[in-house]
C-alpha positions in Angstrom: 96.9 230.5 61.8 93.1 230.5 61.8 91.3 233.2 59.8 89.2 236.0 62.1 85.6 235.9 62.1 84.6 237.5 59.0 82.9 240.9 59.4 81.5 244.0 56.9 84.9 245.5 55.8 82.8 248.1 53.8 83.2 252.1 55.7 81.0 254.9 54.2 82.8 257.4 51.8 83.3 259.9 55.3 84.8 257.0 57.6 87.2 257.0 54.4 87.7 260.5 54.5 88.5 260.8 58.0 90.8 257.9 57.9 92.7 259.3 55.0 92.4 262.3 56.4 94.1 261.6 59.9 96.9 259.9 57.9 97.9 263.2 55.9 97.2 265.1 59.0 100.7 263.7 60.4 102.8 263.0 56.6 105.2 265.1 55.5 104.4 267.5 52.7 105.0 265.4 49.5 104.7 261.9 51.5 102.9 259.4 49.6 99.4 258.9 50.1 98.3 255.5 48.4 98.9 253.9 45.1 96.9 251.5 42.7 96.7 248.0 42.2 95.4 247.2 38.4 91.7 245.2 38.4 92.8 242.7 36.6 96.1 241.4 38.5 94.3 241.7 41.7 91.7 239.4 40.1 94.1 237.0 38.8 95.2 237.0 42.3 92.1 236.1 43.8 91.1 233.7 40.9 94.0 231.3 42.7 92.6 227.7 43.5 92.1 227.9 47.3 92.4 232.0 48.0 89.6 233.3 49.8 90.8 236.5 51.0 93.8 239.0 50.2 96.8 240.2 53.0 98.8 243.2 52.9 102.5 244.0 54.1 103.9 247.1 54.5 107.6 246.9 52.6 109.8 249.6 51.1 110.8 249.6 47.2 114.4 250.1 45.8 114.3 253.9 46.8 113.1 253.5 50.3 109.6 254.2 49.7 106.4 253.1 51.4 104.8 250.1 49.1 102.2 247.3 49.8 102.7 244.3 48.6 99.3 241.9 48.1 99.6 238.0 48.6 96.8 235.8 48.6 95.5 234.0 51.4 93.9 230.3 51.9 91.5 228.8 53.6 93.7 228.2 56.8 94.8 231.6 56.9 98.4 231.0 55.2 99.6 233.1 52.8 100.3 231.9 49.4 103.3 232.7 48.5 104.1 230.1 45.6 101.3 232.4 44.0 100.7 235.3 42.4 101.9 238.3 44.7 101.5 242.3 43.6 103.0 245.2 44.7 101.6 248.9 44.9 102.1 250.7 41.4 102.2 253.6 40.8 102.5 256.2 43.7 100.1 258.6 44.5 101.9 261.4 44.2 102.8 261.8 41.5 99.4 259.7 40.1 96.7 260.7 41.9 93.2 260.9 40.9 91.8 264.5 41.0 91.4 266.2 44.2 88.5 264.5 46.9 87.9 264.1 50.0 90.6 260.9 50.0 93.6 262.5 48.5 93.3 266.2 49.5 
């Protein structure tokens, strides 16, 4: 599958807020909120011969949780998955960063 025209993926710190925001709006008191991928695995994951941009999937871990898991994507739009792929770790709760306008 061809890749989309590329486009400015980069929102202001209130489009974020009012994203995040509409997302708690409808969750369920303790639901998780995001999670953390590690700089340097989401490097090593773009530093792959041929990956020019990231995809996401929505999947649930071993305890039925909401996760993402990261895989690479080429130049033709395919995924990589003889590459490195990540998954969302930790949960947000219970590691969160203090309280802003993203998480509260």
């Amino acid at each position: 599958m061809a890749l989309p025209p590329k486009y400015n993926q980069i929102i202001s710190p209130v489009e974020a807020s009012k994203l995040t925001g509409k997302y708690r709006e409808q969750a369920e008191i303790g639901a998780i909120k995001g999670g953390l991928f590690w700089k340097e695995y989401v490097q090593k994951l773009l530093d792959q011969p041929g990956c020019v941009a990231l995809r996401y999937y929505y999947a649930l871990d071993d305890k039925g949780n909401p996760t993402i898991v990261l895989v690479g994507v080429d130049g033709d739009g395919n995924d990589m998955t003889n590459g490195i792929i990540l998954e969302i770790s930790p949960f947000c709760p219970p590691i969160c960063s203090i309280s802003n306008s993203l998480n509260t």
